[in-house]
N, C-alpha and C positions, 0 to 999 in steps of 0.2 A: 871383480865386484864382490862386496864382501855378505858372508852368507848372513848374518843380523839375526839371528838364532841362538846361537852357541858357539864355543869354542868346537871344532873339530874334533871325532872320537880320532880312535885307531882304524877305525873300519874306515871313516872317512879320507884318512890320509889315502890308506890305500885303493880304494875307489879313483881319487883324484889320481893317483901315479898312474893307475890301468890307463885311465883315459889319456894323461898327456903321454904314456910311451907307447900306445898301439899304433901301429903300423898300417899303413894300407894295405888294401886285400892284394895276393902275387894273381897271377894269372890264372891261375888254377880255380882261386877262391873266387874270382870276378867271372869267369866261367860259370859256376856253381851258382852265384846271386845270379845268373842272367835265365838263367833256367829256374829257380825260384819264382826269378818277377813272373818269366810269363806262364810259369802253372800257375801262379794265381789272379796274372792276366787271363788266364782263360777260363778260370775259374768264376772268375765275375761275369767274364759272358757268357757264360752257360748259365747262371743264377739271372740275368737281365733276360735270355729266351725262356729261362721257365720262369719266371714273373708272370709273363703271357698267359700263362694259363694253373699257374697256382699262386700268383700274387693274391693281395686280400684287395682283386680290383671293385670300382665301384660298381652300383647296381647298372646302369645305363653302362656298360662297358665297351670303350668305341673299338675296341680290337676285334670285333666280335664279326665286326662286317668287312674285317680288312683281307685282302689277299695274302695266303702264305700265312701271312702272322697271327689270322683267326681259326686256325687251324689247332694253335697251342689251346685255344679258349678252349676247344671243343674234343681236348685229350689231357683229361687233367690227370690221367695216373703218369700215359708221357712227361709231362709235363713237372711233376712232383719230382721223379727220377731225374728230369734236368735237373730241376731246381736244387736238389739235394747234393747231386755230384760236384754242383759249384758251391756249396757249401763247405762240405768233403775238402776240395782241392784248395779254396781259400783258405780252410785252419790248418791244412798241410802245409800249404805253404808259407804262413806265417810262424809255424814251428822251427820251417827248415830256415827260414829268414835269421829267428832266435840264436842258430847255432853259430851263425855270422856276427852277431851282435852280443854275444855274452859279454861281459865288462871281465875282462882279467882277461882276454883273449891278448893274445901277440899281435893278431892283425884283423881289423874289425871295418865294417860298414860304414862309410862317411858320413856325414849330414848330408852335405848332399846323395848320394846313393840312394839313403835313405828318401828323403823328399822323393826322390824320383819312382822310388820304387810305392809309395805311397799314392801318387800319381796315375800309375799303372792299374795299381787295381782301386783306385775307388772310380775315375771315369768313368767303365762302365755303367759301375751301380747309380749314378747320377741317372741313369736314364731307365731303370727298371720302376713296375708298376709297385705300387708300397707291398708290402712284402712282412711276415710275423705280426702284425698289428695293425689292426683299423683307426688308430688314436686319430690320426691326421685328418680323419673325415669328422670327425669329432672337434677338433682344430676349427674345421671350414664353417660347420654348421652355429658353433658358438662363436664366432668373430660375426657371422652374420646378424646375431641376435643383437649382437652391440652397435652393428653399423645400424639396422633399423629404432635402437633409440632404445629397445629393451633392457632390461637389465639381464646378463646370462648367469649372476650370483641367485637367482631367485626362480628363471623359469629354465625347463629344459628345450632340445630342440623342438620334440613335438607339440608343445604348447603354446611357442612361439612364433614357430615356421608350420608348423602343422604337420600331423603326418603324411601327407603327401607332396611337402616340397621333395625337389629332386637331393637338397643336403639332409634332409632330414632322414631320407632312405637309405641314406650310405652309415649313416650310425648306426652302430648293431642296439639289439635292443633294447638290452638292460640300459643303455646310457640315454635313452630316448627322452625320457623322464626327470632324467638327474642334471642339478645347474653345474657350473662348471667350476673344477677346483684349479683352475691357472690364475695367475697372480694377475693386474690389471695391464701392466707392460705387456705381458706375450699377448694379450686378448684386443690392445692398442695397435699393437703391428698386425694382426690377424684382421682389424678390421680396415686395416689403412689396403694389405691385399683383399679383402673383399671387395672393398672401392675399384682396383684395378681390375678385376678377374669376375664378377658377378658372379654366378649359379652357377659357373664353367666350369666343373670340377676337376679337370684334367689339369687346367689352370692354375687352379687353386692350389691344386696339389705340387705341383712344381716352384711354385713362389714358396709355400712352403719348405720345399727340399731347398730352394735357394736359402733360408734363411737357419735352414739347420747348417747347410754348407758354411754359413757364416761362422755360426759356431763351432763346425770342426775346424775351420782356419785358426780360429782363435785358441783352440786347444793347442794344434800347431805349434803355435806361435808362443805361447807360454810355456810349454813344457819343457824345450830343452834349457831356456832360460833359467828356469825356477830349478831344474837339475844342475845344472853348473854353480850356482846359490851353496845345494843342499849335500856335494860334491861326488853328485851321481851322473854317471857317462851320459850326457844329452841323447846319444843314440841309444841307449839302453832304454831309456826313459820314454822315448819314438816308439820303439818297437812297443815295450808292452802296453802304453796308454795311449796311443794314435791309432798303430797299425794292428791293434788288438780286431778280434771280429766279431766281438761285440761292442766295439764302440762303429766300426764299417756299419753291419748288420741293423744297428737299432737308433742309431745317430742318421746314416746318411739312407739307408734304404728303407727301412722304418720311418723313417723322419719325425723323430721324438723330440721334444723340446729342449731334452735335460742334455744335447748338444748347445741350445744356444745359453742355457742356466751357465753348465760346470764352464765352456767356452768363459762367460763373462764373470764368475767366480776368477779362475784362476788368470784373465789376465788381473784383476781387481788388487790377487795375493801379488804378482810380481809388479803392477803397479808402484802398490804401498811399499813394497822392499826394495826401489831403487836406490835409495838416499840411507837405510839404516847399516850404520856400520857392525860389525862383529864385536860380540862380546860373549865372556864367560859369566859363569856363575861368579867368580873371583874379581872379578870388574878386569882393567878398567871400564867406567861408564862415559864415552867421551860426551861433550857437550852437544846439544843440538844443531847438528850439521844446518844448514842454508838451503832451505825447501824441504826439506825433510818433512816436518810436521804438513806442511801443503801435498807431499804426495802420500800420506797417510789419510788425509780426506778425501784426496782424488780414489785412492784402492777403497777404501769404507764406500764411498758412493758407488764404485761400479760391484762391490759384491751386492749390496744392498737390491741393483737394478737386477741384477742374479735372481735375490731372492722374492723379487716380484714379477718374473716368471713362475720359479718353482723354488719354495720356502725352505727346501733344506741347506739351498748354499748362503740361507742366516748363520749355518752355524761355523763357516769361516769367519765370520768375524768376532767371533770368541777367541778363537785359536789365533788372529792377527792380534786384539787386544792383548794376548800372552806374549807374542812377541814384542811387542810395543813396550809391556810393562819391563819385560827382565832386559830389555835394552835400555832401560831408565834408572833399573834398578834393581827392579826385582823382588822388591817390598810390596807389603798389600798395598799400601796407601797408594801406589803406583798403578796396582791391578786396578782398584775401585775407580780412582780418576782414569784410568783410559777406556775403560766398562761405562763410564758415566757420559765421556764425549763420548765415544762409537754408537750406543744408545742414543745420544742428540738426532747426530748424523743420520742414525738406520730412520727413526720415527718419523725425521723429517723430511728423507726421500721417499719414505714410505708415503706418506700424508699427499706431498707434490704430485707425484705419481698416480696414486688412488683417485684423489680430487682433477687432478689434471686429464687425466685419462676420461673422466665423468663418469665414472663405473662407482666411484664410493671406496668403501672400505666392507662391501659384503661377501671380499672372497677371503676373508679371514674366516669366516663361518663355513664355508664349502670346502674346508683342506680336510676332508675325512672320507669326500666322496667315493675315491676308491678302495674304502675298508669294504664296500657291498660286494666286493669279487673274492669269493671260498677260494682262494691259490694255494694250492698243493706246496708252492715252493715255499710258501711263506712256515717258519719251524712252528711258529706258535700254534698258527691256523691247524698246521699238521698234527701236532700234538695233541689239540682238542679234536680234533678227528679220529686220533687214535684213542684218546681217552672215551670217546663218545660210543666209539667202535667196541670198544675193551666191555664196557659196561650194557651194551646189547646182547653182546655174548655170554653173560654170566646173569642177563637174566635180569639187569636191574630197570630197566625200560630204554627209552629212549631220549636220551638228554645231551643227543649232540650239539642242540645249538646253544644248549649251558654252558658244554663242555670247550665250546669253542669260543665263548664271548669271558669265560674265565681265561684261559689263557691267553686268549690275546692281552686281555685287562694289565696279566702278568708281564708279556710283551712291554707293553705300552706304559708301565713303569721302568722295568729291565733295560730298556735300550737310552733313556734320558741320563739314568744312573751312572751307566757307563760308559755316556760321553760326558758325565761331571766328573768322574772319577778321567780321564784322559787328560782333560782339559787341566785339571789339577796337578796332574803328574807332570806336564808339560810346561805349568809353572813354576815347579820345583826344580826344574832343571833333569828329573828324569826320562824324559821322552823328547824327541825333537816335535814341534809344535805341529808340523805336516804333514805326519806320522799320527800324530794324533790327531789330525783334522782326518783323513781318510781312516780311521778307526772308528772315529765318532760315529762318521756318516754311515758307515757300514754298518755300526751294533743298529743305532735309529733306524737304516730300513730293515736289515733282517731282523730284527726284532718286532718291526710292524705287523700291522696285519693280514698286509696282502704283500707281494714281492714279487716283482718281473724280473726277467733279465736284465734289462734296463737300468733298472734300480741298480747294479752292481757297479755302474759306471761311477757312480757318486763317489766308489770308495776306490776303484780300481786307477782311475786314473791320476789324483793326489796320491797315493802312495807311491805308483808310479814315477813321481819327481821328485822322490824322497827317501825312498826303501832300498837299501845296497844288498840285504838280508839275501841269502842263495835260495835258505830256506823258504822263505816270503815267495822268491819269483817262481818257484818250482810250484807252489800251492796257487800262485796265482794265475801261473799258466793252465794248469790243471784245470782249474775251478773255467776260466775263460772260456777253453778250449771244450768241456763237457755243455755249458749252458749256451752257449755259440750254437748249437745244434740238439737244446731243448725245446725249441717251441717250431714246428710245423710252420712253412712260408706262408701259409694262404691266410694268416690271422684268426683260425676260427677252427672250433673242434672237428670231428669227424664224424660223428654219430649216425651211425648208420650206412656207412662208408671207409668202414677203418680196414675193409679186404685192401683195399689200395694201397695203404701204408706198409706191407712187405711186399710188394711188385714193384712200387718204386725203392726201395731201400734196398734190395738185391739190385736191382738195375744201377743204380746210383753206384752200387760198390763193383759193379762188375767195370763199369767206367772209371774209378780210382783206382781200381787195381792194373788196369792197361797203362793209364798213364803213370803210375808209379813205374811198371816194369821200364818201360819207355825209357825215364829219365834216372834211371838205378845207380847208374855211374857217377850221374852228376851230382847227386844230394850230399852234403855236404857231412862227416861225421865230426866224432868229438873232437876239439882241437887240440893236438898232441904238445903243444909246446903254448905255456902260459905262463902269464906273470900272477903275483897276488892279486888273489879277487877278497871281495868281501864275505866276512862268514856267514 
């Protein structure tokens, strides 16, 4: 299938040789995957028992009266120390997975393997209680508001449902207040499961993980595709943008939407590129193939349905109009006319959708809701913290939240800039177009104002089906593997209770440190015999 991008660099050629002369794993190596999968098969069942009792479960929690299992409810430093150990052992494990998977290996991980091994560990987490994040109760309480007729762009839960319905207590409370910044699609299927599931929160909550599961299928399913395109080893591409654990962690246990968004983003981008052929900067520009243009509205429409979940996978179809145009040509007049349909297209699903759904167009107004959250991780937020910090110290008063509504301001210029500046380059032929889609997406949220974990998926998993770079995977593993195990399982601070946080954390490591010894033989080291990899 032809990539419809660009001529192939040098790095690409030799990506693509890795992939088609790797070898199957010998028996040694298929030994070594087999003890992999199940330290982080068990990995995940130790993070599904301590869910039990440091998941971020709801206020009514039905474990509480269960036998054996209500036991975790009611030992939550135990319980922390599970829950951490299988955190521990899943980013281990997807490390040691890695070494199996490098692209320029001699003998590497199947697709299949792969799938299977994918399999193994996220089953469990399908069934642990939501975990890092209360968003999904959040989810529950705002589909509610739409099934009863309200509008959830205008009121929040407790003014709608009251504060003492039983969804309305499962919100924490800054968001009690606030309408809701989801697109009118996810707020459509959220109210179609309210219809099925009532006030059942347990319910609710699992229709939900079904429908994030959906969207990690689809990620699936896209990704080694769109790497075979971009001429990057589909299993390389698995590993870091599937079986990453922050996509496990905040996609499927979490159960965050921006599974079912990027999910339908990127089948959207491999949609639209079934039918365009490969071209260089130098042409030739072949003629309009036979469907072509009809699956170029098929992929515009389902990123569009993307972006009316969560508005940032609008900004694939910038990066698809770039390939559209320099496959035509590559002249403005090429960029403007495919910017000017894609624009038809986005406004008209948008419109369909908004209107069709009966929610309107008032969640265009609500996409800034979660700038009200101070996140440490977000650089800007931090910056004006430190600035605000800096200038208490010398005496000049107290002007953090200047300090902090300046730099974001800076942000929030800073991060658009430099996905015009991407978008551009990727026109002129200096950037691959998907490369610079997970670039964009990246400066836009870390440049925002606020920044979860979460948020990193937008950029990690597009680059993932496009990035050969050694340098890249090494940063992005890093980066995965530290924020994988920056946010506390229970969703919620510790204040007043942070003695617990080194009793479970020595506990957690005294348990990785047995199973590491355990399995010392089998872990897999560097691989002694390689072909060219990418630089």
């Amino acid at each position: 299938m032809a990539e419809g991008v660009a001529e192939p660099s040098e790095a690409d050629g030799r990506s693509g040789r890795s992939a088609s002369t790797s070898e199957p794993l010998d028996n040694r190596e298929r030994r070594q995957l087999d003890i992999i999968r199940r330290f982080g098969t068990v990995g995940a069942l130790l993070l599904a028992v301590g869910s039990l009792g440091a998941g971020a479960a709801p206020v009514y929690n039905p474990v509480w009266g269960l036998p054996v299992f209500g036991l975790f409810s009611r030992m939550t430093t135990v319980s922390l120390a599970v829950a951490f150990a299988g955190v521990f052992m899943i980013v281990l494990a997807w490390l040691g997975l890695g070494r199996l998977s490098l692209p320029g290996r001699a003998r590497m991980v199947s697709l299949p393997q792969m799938a299977r091994t994918l399999v193994m560990w996220t089953a469990p987490l399908v069934f642990t209680v939501p975990m890092f994040s209360k968003d999904v109760y959040s989810y529950l309480a705002q589909s509610e508001i739409a099934a009863r007729g309200l509008d959830p762009y205008t009121v929040g839960p407790a003014e709608a449902l009251g504060n003492n319905d039983v969804l309305t207590r499962n919100v924490p409370t800054m968001w009690r207040e606030t309408p809701s910044p989801y697109g009118p699609l996810f707020l459509m299927i959220g109210r179609a499961i309210t219809w099925i599931t009532g006030d059942h929160v347990v319910m609710g909550v699992a229709f939900q993980r079904l429908l994030a599961l959906f969207g990690f299928a689809m990620i699936v399913w896209a990704l080694p595709r769109l790497a075979r395109r971009f001429g990057i080893n589909p299993v390389s591409a698995l590993w870091l943008g599937a079986a990453n654990p922050l996509v496990l962690f905040h996609s499927i246990v979490g159960v965050h939407n921006e599974a079912l968004a990027i999910g339908l983003m990127l089948v959207g981008i491999e949609l639209a590129l079934r039918r365009m052929p490969r071209c260089g900067p130098g042409g030739p520009f072949p003629p309009w193939q036979q469907g072509e243009l009809l699956w170029y509205g098929i992929g515009a429409t389902v990123i569009t349905l993307a972006a009316v979940v969560k508005i940032p996978a609008a900004l694939a179809l910038g990066f698809l109009g770039v390939m559209i145009a320099r496959r035509w040509g590559g002249r403005w007049k090429h960029l403007l006319f495919t910017a000017g349909a894609l624009l038809v297209i986005f406004l008209s699903v948008v419109v369909l959708t908004s209107f069709g759904s009966g929610l309107g167009l008032g969640w265009t107004s609500t996409l800034n809701t979660a700038n009200t959250v101070k996140s440490w991780m977000a650089p800007m937020t931090a910056l004006g913290f430190g600035a605000g910090g800096l200038g208490i110290l010398l005496g000049l008063g107290n002007h953090m939240d200047a300090a902090i509504m300046v730099s974001r301001m800076v942000g929030t210029l800073l991060g658009p800039l430099l996905a015009a500046k991407l978008l551009l380059d990727s026109f002129r032929w200096r950037l691959r177009p998907m490369i610079g889609l997970g670039a964009a997406l990246g400066a836009v949220l870390v440049f925002g104002a606020t920044v979860q974990p979460w948020y990193l998926l937008w950029a990690a998993i597009p680059l993932a089906s496009a990035a050969g770079n050694t340098r890249f995977r090494m940063a992005a593993t890093a980066v995965s593997a530290a924020f994988a195990v920056a946010l506390p399982p229970t969703g919620t601070t510790f204040d007043f209770r942070t003695y617990q946080l080194p009793y479970a954390y020595v506990g957690a490591a005294v348990v990785v440190v047995i199973a590491l010894f355990v399995v010392r033989k089998h872990l897999p080291g560097r691989p002694r015999r390689q072909v060219p990899a990418p630089a």
